[in-house]
C-alpha positions as CSV (number, residue, x, y, z in Angstrom):
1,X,-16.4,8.1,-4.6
2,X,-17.3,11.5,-2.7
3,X,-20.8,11.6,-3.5
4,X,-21.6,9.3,-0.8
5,X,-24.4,10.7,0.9
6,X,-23.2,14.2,0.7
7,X,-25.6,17.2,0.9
8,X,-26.0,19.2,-2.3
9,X,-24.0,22.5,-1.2
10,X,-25.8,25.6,-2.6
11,X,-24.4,28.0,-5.3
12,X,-23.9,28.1,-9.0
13,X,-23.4,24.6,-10.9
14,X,-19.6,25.7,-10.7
15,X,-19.4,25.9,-7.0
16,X,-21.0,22.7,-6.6
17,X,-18.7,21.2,-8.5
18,X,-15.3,22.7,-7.2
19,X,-17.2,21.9,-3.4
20,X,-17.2,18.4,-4.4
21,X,-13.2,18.8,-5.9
22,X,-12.7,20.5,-3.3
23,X,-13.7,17.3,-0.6
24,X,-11.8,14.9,-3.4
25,X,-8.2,16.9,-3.2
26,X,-8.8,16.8,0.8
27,X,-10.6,13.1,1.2
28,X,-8.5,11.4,-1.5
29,X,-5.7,13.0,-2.9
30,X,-5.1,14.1,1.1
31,X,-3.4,17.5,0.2
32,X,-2.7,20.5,2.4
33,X,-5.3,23.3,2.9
34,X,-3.1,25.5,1.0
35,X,-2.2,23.6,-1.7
36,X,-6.1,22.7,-2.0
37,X,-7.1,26.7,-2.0
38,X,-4.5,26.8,-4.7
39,X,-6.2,24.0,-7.4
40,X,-9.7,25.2,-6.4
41,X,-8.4,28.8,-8.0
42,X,-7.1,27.3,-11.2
43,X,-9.6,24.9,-11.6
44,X,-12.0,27.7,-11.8
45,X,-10.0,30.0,-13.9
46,X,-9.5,26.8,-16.4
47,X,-13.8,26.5,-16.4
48,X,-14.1,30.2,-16.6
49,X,-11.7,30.6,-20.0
50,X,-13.6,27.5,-21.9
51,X,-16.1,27.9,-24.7
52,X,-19.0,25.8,-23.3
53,X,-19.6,24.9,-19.5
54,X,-20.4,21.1,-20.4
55,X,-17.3,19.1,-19.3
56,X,-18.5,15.7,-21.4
57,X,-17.7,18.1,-24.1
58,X,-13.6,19.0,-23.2
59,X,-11.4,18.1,-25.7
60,X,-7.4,17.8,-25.7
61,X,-7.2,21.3,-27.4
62,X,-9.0,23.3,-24.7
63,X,-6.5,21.4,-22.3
64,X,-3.5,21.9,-24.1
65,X,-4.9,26.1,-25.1
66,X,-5.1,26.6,-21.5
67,X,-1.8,25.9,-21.1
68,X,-0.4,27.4,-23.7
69,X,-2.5,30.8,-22.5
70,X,-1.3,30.8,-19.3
71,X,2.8,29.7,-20.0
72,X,2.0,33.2,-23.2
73,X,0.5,35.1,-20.4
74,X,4.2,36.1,-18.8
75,X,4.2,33.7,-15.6
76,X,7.1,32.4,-13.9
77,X,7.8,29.3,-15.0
78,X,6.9,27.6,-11.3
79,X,3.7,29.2,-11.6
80,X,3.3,28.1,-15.0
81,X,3.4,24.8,-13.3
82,X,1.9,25.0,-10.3
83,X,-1.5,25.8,-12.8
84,X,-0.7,22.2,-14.8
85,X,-0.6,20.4,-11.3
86,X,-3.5,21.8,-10.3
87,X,-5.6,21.6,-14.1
88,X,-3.9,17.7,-13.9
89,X,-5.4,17.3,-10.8
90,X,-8.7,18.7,-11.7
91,X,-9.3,16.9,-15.0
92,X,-8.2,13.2,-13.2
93,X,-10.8,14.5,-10.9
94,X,-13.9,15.1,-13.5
95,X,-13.0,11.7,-15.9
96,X,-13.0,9.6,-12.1
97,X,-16.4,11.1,-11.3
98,X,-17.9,10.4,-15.1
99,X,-18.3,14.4,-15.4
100,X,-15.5,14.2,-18.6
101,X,-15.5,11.0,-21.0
102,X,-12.5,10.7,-21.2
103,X,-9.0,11.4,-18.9
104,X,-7.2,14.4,-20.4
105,X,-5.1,14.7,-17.5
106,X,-1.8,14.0,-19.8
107,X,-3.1,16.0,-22.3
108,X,-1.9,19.2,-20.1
109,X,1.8,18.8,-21.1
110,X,4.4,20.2,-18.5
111,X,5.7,23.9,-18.7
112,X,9.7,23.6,-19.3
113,X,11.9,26.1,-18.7
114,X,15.3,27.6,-17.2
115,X,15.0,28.3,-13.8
116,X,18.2,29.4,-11.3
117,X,19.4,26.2,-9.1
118,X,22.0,27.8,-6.5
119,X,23.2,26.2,-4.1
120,X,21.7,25.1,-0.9
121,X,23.3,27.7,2.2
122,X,23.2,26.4,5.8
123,X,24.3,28.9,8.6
124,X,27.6,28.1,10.0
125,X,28.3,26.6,13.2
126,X,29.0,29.9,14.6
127,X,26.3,31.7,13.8
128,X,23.8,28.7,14.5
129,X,25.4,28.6,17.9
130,X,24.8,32.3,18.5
131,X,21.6,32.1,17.3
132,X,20.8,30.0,20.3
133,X,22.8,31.8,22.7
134,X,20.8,34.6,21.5
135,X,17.5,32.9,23.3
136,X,16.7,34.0,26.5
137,X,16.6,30.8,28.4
138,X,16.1,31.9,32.1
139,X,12.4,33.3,30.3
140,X,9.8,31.2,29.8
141,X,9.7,32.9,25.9
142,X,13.3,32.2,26.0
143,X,12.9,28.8,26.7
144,X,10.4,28.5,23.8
145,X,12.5,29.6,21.2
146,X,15.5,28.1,22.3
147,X,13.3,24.9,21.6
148,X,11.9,25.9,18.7
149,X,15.1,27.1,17.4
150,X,17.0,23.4,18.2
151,X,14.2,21.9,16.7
152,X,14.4,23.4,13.1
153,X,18.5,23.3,13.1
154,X,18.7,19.7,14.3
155,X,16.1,17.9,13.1
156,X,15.2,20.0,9.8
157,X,11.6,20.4,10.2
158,X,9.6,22.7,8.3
159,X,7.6,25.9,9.8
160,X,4.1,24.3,9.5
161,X,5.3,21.3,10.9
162,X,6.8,22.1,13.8
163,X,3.6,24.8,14.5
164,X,1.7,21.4,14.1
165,X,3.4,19.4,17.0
166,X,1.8,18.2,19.8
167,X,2.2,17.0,23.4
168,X,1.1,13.0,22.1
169,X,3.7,13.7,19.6
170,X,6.2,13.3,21.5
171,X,7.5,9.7,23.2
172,X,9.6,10.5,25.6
173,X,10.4,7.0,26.0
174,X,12.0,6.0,22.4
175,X,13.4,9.2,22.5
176,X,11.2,10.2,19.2
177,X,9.0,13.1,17.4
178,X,6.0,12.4,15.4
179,X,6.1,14.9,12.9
180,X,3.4,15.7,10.6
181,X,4.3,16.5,6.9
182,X,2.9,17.3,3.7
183,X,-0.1,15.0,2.5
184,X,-1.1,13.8,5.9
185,X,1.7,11.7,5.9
186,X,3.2,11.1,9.6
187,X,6.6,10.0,10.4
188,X,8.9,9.0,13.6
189,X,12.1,11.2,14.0
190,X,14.8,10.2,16.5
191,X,16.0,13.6,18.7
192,X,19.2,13.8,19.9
193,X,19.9,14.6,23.3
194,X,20.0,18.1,23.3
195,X,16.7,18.6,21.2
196,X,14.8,16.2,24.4
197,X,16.6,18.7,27.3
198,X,15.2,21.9,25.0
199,X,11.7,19.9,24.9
200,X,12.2,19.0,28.9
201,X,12.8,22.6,29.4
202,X,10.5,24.5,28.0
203,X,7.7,22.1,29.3
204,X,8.2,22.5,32.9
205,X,9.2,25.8,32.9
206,X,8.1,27.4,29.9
207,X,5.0,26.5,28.2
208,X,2.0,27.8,29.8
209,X,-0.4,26.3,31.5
210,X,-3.6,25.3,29.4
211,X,-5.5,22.4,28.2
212,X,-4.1,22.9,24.6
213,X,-2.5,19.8,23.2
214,X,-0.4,21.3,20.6
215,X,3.1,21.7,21.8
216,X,4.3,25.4,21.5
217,X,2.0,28.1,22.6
218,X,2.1,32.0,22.5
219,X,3.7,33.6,25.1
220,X,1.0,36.3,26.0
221,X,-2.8,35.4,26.6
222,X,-4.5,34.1,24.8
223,X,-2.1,31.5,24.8
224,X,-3.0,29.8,21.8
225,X,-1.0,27.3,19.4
226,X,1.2,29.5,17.6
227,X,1.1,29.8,13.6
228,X,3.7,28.6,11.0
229,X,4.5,32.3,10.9
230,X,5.2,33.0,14.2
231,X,8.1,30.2,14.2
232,X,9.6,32.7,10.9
233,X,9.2,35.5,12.8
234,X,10.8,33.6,15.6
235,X,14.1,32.9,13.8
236,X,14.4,36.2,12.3
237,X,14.0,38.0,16.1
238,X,16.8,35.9,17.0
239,X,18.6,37.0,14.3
240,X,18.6,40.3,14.8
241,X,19.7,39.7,18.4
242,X,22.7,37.5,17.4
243,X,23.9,40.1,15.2
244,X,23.7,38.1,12.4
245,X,22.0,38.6,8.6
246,X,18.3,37.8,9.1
247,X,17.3,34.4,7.7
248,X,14.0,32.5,7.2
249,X,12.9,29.2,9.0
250,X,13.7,27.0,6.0
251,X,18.0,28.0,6.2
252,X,17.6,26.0,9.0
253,X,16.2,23.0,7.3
254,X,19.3,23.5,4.9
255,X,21.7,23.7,8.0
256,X,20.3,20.7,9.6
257,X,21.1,19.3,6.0
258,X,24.0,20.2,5.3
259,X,25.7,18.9,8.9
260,X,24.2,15.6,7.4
261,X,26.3,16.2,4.5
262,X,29.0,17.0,6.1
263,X,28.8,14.1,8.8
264,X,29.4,12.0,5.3
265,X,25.7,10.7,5.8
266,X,24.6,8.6,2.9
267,X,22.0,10.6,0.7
268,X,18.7,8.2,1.4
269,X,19.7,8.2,5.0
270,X,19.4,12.4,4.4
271,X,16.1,11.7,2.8
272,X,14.5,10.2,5.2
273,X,15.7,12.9,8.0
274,X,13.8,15.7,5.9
275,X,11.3,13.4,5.1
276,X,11.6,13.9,1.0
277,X,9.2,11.9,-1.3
278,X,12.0,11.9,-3.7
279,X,15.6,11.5,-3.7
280,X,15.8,13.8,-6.7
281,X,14.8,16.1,-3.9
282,X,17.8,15.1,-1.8
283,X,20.4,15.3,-4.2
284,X,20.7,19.1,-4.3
285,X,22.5,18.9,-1.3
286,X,25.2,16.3,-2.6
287,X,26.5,19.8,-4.8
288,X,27.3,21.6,-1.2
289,X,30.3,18.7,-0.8
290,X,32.4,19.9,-3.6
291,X,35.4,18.7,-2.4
292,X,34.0,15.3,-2.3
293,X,32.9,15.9,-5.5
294,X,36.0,17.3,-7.1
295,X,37.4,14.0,-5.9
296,X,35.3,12.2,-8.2
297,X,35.5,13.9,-11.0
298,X,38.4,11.8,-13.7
299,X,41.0,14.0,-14.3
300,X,41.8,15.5,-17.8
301,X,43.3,13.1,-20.1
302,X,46.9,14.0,-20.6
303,X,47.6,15.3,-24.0
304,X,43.7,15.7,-25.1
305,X,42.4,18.4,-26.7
306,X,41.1,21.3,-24.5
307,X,38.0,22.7,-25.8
């Protein structure tokens, strides 16, 4: 698989090995740097805790100890998690390479637990609209928030994404984004008119001039592609200028949701807007119609018992 004519990396037999999981979770499994950074750690946490270094040797038990040691050690429960993803990941890793003889990824059972489900909040039309009045728009920063800003309420992108865009992502002809999401995976979003004008604007009289292709730039020199923190940092700014409570980036992703909900858009069609893997991921947002849901639920049986 990845040792195909790979140069031995130097180091410990430990960092060899997490430098060749490391290219599998990036080559193969195509996962974000972060999320990558994230496995490496508990992968070499998991090594670190076991009896004996030799991997042909791992049993269910150290698996299923490890688990139980880190759910004992007084983790969230997502975190709790997060470690069985990664130790999943790691031991499907060393059975596919012949390091383990056997697969023990199952054997690291998933970490249950309560956790609060509230739900999702979108901003209301009035404050999303003063959020965008709050933009400066005869500025050239102006201009690039008010884009920014139109991107994340209409369209629902995420922070990193929409740090990610770039100039060929955009086809100005079909009137469509190319947005690139988690796990490398690419997809074609439809803008509506105003998100194009916001795009229009802030390209011919608002983005700097350079040879960088990604789309939004700093506003000072260097003008360099901004991070997925500055577009947080961006929403909260305008905020504070609106007069309204300070919000992160991913409210905005719940506004442009919930309009979707409230347009009476069917739940896949929702899916595919925010781009979930899931439609268990989706379906959170069917709770924030509960008057269409009250409508659905059977009324009380006349004469039952009340409990």
């Amino acid at each position: 698989m990845l040792g195909l004519e790979q140069p031995e990396p130097a180091g410990t037999p430990t960092d060899r090995l997490m430098a060749r999981f490391e290219r599998y979770l990036l080559l193969e499994r195509g996962l974000a740097a972060g999320t990558v950074r994230g496995y490496l750690t508990h992968a070499r946490r998991f090594l670190d805790g076991l009896a004996s270094a030799e991997l042909d040797g791992l049993t269910a038990a150290d698996v299923t100890g490890a688990v139980l040691d880190k759910a004992a050690s007084g983790v969230s429960v997502s975190a709790a998690q997060y470690f069985v993803s990664a130790l999943r990941a790691f031991l499907r890793f060393c059975f596919l390479e012949g390091l383990a003889q056997a697969d023990l990824a199952q054997a690291a059972l998933q970490v249950g637990g309560r956790r609060s489900s509230p739900l999702p909040r979108g901003l209301g039309r009035a404050d999303a609209r003063a959020l965008l009045d709050a933009c400066d728009r005869p500025t050239a920063l102006g201009r690039r928030d008010y884009a920014l800003i139109v991107v994340l309420l209409r369209l629902g992108l995420r922070r990193g994404e929409v740090a990610a865009l770039r100039l060929d992502d955009i086809d100005w002809r079909a009137g469509e984004l190319v947005v690139r999401g988690k796990g490398s995976r690419r997809d074609r979003l439809p803008w509506p008119a105003d998100v194009g004008r916001a795009l229009a604007s802030y390209l011919r009289r608002g983005r700097p001039p350079s040879d960088r292709r990604e789309l939004f730039l700093r506003a000072r020199p260097p003008f360099e592609p901004i991070a997925a923190g500055t577009v947080a940092s961006t929403v909260r700014r305008a905020c504070r200028r609106a007069g309204i409570p300070e919000v992160g980036s991913h409210r905005l992703r719940h506004t442009a949701a919930c309009e979707l909900v409230g347009a009476q858009v069917p739940l896949e069609r929702i899916g595919q807007v925010l781009r979930h893997r899931s439609l268990q991921s989706t379906a959170i947002y069917a709770r924030v119609d509960l008057d269409g849901l009250r409508r659905l639920a059977r009324a009380w049986p006349e004469g039952g018992a009340q409990r």
